[in-house]
C-alpha atoms as a printed R data frame, in Angstrom:
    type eleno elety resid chain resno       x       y       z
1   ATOM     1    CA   UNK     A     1   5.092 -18.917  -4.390
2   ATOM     2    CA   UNK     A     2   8.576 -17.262  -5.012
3   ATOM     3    CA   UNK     A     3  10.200 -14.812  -7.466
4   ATOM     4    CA   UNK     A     4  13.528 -13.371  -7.730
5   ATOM     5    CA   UNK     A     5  15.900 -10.326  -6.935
6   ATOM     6    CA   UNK     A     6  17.648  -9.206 -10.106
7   ATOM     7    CA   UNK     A     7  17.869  -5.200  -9.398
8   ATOM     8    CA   UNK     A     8  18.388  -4.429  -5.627
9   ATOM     9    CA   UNK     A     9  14.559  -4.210  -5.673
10  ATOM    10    CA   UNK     A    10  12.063  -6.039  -3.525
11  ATOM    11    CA   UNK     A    11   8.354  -5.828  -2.174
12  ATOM    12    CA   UNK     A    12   7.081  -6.080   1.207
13  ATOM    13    CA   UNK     A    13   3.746  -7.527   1.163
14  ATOM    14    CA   UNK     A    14   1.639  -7.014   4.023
15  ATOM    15    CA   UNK     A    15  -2.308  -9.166   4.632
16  ATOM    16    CA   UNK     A    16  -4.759  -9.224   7.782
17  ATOM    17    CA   UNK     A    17  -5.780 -12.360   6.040
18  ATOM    18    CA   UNK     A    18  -9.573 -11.287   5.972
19  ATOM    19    CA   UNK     A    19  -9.774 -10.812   2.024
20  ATOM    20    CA   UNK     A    20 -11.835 -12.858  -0.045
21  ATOM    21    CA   UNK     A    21 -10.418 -15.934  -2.201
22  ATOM    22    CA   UNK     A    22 -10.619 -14.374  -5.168
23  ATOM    23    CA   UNK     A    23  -8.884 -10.653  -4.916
24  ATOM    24    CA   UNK     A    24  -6.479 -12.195  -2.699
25  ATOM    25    CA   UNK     A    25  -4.993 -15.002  -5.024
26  ATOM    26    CA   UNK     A    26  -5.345 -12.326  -8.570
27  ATOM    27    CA   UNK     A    27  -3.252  -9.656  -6.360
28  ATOM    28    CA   UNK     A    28  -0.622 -12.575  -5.842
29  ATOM    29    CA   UNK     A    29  -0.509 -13.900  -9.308
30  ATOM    30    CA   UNK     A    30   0.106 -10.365 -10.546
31  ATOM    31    CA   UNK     A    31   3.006  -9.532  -8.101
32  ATOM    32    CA   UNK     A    32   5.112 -12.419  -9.118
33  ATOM    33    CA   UNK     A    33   5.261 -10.682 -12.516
34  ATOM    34    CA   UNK     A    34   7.513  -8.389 -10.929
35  ATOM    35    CA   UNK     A    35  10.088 -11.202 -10.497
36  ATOM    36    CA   UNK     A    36  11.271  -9.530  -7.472
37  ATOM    37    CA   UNK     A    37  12.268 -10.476  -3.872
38  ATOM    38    CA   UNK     A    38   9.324 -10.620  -1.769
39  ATOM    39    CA   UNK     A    39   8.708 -10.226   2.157
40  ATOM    40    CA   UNK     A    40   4.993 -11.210   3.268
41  ATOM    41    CA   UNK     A    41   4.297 -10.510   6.824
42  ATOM    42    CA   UNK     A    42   0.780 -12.285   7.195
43  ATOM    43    CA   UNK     A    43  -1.434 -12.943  10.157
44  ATOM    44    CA   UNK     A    44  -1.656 -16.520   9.275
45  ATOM    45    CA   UNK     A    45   0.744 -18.652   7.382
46  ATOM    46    CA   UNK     A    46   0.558 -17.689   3.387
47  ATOM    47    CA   UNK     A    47   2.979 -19.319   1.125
48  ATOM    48    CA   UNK     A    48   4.518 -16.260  -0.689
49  ATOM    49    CA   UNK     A    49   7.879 -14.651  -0.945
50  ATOM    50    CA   UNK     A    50   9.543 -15.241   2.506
51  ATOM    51    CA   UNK     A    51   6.441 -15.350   5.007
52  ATOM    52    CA   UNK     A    52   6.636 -14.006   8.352
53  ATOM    53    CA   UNK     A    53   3.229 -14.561  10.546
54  ATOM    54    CA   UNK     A    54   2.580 -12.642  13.530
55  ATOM    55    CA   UNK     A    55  -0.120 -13.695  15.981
56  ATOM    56    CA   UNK     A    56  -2.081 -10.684  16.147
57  ATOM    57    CA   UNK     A    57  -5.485  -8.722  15.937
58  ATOM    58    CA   UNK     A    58  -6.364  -6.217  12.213
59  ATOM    59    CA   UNK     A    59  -5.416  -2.611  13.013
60  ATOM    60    CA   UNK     A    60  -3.128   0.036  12.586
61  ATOM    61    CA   UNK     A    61  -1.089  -0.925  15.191
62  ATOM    62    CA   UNK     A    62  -0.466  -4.724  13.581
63  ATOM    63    CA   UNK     A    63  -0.354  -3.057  10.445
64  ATOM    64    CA   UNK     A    64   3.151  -0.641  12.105
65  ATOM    65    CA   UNK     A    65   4.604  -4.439  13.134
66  ATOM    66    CA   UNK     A    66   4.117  -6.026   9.894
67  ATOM    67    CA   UNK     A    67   5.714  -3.004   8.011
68  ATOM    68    CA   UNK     A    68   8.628  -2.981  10.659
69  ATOM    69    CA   UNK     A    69   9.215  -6.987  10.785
70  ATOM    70    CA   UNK     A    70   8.960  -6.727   6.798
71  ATOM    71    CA   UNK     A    71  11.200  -4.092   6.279
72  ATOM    72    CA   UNK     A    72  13.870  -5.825   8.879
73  ATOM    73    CA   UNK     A    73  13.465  -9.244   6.659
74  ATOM    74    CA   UNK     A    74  14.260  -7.843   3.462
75  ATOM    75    CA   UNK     A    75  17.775  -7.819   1.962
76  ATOM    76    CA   UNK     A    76  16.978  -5.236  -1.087
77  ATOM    77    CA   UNK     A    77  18.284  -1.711  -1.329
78  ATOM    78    CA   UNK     A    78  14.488  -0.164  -2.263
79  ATOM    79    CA   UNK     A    79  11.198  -1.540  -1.377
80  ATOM    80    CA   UNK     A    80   7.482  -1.194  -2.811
81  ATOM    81    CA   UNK     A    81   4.943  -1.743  -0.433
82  ATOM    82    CA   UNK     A    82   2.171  -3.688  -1.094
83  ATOM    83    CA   UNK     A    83  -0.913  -4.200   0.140
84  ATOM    84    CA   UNK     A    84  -3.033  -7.269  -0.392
85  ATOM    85    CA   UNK     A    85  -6.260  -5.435  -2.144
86  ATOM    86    CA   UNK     A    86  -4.238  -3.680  -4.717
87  ATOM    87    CA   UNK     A    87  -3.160  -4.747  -8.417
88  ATOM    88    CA   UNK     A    88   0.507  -3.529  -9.571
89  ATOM    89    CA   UNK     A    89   1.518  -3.474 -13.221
90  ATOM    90    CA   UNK     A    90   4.633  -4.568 -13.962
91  ATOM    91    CA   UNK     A    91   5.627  -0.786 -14.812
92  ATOM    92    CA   UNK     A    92   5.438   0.431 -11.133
93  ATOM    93    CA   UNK     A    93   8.271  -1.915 -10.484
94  ATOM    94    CA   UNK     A    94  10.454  -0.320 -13.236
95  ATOM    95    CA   UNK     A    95  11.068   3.195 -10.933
96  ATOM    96    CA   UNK     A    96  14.185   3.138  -9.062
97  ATOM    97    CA   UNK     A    97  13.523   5.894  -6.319
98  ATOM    98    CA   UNK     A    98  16.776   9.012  -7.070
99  ATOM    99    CA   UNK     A    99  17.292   9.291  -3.558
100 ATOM   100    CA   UNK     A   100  17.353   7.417  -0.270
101 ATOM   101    CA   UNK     A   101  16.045  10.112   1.385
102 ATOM   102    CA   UNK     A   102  12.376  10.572   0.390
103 ATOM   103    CA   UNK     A   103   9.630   8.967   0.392
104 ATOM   104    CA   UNK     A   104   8.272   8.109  -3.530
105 ATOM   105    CA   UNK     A   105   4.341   7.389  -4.593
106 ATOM   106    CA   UNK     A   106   3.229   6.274  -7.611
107 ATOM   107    CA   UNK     A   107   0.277   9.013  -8.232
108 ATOM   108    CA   UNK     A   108  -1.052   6.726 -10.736
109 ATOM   109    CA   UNK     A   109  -4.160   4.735  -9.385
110 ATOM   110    CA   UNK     A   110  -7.332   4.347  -9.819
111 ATOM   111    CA   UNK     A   111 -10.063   3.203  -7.464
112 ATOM   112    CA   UNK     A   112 -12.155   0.500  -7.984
113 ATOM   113    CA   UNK     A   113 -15.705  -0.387  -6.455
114 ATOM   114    CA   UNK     A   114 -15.358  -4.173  -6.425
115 ATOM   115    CA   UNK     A   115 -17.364  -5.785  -8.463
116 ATOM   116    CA   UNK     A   116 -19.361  -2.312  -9.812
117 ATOM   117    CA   UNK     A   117 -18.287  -1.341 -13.609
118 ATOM   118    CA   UNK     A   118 -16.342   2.181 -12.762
119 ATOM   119    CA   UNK     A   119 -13.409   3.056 -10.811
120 ATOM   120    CA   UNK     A   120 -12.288   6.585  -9.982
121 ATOM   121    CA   UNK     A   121  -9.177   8.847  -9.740
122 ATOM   122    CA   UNK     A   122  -8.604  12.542  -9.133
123 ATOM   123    CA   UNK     A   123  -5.641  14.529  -8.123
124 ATOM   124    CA   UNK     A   124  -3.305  13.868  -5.251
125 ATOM   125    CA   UNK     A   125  -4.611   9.974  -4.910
126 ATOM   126    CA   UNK     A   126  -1.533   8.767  -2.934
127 ATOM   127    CA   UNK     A   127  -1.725   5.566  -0.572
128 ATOM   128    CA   UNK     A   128   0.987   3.911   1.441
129 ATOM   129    CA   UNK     A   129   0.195   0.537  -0.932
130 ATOM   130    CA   UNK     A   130   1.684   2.943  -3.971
131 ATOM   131    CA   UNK     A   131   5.345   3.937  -2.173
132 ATOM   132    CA   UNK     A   132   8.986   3.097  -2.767
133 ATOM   133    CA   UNK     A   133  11.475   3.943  -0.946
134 ATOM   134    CA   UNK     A   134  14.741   2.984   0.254
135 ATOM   135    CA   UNK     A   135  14.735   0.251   2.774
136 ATOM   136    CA   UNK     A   136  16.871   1.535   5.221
137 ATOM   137    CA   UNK     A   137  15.401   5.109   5.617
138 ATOM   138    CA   UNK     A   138  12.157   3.461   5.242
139 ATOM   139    CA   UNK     A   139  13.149   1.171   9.018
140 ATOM   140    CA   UNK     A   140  14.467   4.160  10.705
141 ATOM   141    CA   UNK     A   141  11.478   6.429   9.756
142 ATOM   142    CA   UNK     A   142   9.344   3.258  11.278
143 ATOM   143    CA   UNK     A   143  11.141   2.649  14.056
144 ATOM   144    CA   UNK     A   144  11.050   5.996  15.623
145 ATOM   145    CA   UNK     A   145   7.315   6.289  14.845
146 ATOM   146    CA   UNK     A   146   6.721   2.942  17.116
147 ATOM   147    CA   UNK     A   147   8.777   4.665  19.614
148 ATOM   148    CA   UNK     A   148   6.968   7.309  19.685
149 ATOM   149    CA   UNK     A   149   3.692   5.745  19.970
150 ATOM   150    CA   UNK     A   150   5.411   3.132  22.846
151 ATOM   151    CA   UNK     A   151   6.121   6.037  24.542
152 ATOM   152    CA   UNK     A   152   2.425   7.909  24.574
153 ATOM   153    CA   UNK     A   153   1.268   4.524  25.536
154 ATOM   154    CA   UNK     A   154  -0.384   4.024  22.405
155 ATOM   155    CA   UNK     A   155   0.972   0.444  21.524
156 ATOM   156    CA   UNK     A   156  -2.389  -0.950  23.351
157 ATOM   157    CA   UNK     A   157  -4.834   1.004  21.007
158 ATOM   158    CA   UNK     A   158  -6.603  -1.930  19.782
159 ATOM   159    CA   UNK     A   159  -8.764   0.417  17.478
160 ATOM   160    CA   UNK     A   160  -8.515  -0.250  13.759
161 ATOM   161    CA   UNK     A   161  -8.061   3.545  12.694
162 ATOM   162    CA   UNK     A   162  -7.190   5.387  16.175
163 ATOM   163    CA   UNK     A   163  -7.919   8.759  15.864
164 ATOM   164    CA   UNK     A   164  -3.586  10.230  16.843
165 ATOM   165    CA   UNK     A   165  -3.213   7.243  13.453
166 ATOM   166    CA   UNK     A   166  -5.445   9.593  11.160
167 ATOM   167    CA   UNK     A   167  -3.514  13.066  12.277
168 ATOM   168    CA   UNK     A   168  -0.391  11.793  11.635
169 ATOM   169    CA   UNK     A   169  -1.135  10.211   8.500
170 ATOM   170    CA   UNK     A   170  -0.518   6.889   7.364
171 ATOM   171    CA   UNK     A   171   1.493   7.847   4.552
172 ATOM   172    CA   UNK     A   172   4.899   9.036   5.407
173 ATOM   173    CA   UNK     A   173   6.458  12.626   4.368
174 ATOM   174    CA   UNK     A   174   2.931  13.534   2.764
175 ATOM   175    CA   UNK     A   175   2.093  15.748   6.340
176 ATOM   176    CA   UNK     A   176   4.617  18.008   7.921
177 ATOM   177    CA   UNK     A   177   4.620  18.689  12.009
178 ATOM   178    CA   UNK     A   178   3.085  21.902  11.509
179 ATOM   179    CA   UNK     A   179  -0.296  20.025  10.058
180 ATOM   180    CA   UNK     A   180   0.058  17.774  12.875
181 ATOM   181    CA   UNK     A   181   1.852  15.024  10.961
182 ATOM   182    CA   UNK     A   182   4.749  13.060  12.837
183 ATOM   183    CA   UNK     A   183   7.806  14.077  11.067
184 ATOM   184    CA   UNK     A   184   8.807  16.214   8.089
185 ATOM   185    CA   UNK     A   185  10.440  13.900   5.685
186 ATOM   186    CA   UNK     A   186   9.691  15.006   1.946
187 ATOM   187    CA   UNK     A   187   8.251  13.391  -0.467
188 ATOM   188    CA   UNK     A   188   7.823  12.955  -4.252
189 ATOM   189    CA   UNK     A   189   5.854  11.697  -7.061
190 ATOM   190    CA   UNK     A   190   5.966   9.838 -10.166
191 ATOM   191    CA   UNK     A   191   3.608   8.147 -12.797
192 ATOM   192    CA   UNK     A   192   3.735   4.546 -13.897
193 ATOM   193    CA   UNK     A   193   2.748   3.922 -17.656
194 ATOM   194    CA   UNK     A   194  -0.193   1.587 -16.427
195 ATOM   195    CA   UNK     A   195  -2.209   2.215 -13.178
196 ATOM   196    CA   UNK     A   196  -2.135   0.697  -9.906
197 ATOM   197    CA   UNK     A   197  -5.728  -0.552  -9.319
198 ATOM   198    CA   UNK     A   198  -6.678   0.081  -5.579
199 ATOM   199    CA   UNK     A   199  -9.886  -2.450  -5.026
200 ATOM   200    CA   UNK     A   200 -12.270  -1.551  -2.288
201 ATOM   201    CA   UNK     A   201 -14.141  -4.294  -1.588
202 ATOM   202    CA   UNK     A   202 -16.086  -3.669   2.078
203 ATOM   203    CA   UNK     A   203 -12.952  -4.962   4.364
204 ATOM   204    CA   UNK     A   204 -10.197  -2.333   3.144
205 ATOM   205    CA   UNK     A   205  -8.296  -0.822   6.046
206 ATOM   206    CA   UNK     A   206  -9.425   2.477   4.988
207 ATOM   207    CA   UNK     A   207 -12.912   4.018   3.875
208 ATOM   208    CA   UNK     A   208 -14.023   2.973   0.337
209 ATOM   209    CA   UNK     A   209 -14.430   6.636  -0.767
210 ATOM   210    CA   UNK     A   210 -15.293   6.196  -4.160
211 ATOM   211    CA   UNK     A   211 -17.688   8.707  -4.455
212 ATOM   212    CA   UNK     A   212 -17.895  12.436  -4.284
213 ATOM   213    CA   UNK     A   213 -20.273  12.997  -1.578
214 ATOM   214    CA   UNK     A   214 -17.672  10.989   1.197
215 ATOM   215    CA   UNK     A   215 -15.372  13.782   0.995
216 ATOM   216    CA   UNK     A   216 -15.475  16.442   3.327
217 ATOM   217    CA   UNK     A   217 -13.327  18.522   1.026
218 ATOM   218    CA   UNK     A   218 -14.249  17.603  -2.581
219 ATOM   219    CA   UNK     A   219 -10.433  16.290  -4.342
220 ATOM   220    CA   UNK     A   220  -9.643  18.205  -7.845
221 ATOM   221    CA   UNK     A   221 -10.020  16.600 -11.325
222 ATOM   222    CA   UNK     A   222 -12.388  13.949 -10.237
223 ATOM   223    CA   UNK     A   223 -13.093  11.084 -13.374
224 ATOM   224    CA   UNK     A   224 -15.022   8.282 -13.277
225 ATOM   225    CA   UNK     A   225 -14.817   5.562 -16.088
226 ATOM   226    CA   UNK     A   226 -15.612   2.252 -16.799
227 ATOM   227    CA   UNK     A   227 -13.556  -0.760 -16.339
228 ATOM   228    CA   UNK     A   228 -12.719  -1.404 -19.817
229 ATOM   229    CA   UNK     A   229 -11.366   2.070 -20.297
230 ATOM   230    CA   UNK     A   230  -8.666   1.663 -17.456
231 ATOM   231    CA   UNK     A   231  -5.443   1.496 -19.500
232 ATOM   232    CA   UNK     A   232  -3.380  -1.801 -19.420
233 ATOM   233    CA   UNK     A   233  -6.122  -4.005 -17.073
234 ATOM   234    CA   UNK     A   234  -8.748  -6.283 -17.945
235 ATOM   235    CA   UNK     A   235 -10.257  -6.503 -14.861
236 ATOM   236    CA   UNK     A   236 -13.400  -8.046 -16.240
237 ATOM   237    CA   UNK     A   237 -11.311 -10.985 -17.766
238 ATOM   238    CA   UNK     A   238  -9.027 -11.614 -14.628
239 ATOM   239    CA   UNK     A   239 -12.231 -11.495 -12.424
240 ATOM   240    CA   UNK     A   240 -14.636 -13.487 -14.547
241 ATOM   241    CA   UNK     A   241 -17.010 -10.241 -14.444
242 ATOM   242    CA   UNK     A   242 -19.970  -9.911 -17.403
């Protein structure tokens, strides 16, 4: 599967290869809409965009190599970064980040509880699967956090979240030094005109969390609705739900 480059934009699409038939091959049927240049860096071969595979074991640290060798691959100016459990509407491609110095999130998603009949948002929902940025700042910014971790000997860490991974913060600019985050690169927000529809589905890299009781500090403006209600999806239809 291939698309195009027609506005200096691209996606790097990264996969531990563990996802079930379904979600997997819907998440790649809705990124080609975005006729854009894609990079998949894959764990075993995938044919999508231009597919790198890298013989290696799920976790954070193969996650950092698939970002870097993705991000190295791609020839666009700005890159999305997508993740293999998440739907994109063809509106989060249409933001063009202002500058190449910041990171950008879409704070548009919702959560979804694959195959229950709700998902869930509140304030402040930013994930690494919702960012654009420029590609270049994006490389450096990645580079010197493998460095970093080559040089506290962390590169072995075989753990899927280690716990240095969590107090850093896997989504870059989001936690300054002073919180214990690795840098303090800024970052901004926007809002798509349809969601991004983050599915948990019982293998996502991070915890599910789609409920109020797994927060240690309860998030602000927490909804809940059902599927049909999610603006511009019909998740029941692509899925074959009843």
């Amino acid at each position: 599967m291939t698309s195009q480059n027609y506005s200096g934009k691209g996606i790097i699409y990264y996969t531990d290869n563990r996802l079930s038939g379904q979600i997997f091959f819907v998440v790649l049927k809705q990124l080609l809409k975005a006729n854009l240049s894609i990079v998949s860096v894959s764990l075993q071969p995938i044919d999508f965009g231009k597919n790198i595979v890298l013989n290696l074991t799920p976790g954070y640290i193969t996650m950092m190599k698939q970002i870097i060798k993705g991000l190295e691959a791609s020839e666009a100016k700005y890159v999305f970064f997508c993740e293999h459990d998440c739907l994109y509407p063809t509106s989060h491609f249409e933001f063009t980040p202002p500058r190449n110095d910041i990171f950008y999130y879409n704070a548009n998603v919702w959560r979804w509880k694959y195959p229950d009949n709700y998902a869930v948002t509140y304030d402040r929902l930013l994930s690494l699967s919702g960012l654009a940025v420029n590609r270049k700042f994006a490389l450096s910014h990645y580079k010197k956090r493998f460095k970093k971790i080559k040089e506290m000997n962390w590169d072995k860490d075989t753990r899927h979240e280690p716990l240095w991974a969590r107090r850093w913060g896997y989504e870059p600019g989001t936690k300054k030094t002073k919180r214990g985050g690795f840098s303090d690169d800024d970052f901004e927000t926007w809002i798509s005109k349809y969601p991004i529809i983050d599915i948990r589905h019982g293998k996502t890299f991070s915890q599910s969390k789609v409920t109020l009781d797994s927060f240690i500090h309860k998030p602000e403006n927490w909804r809940e609705t059902p599927l049909d209600k999610i603006p511009g999806w019909d998740l029941k239809g692509l899925f074959n739900l009843s």
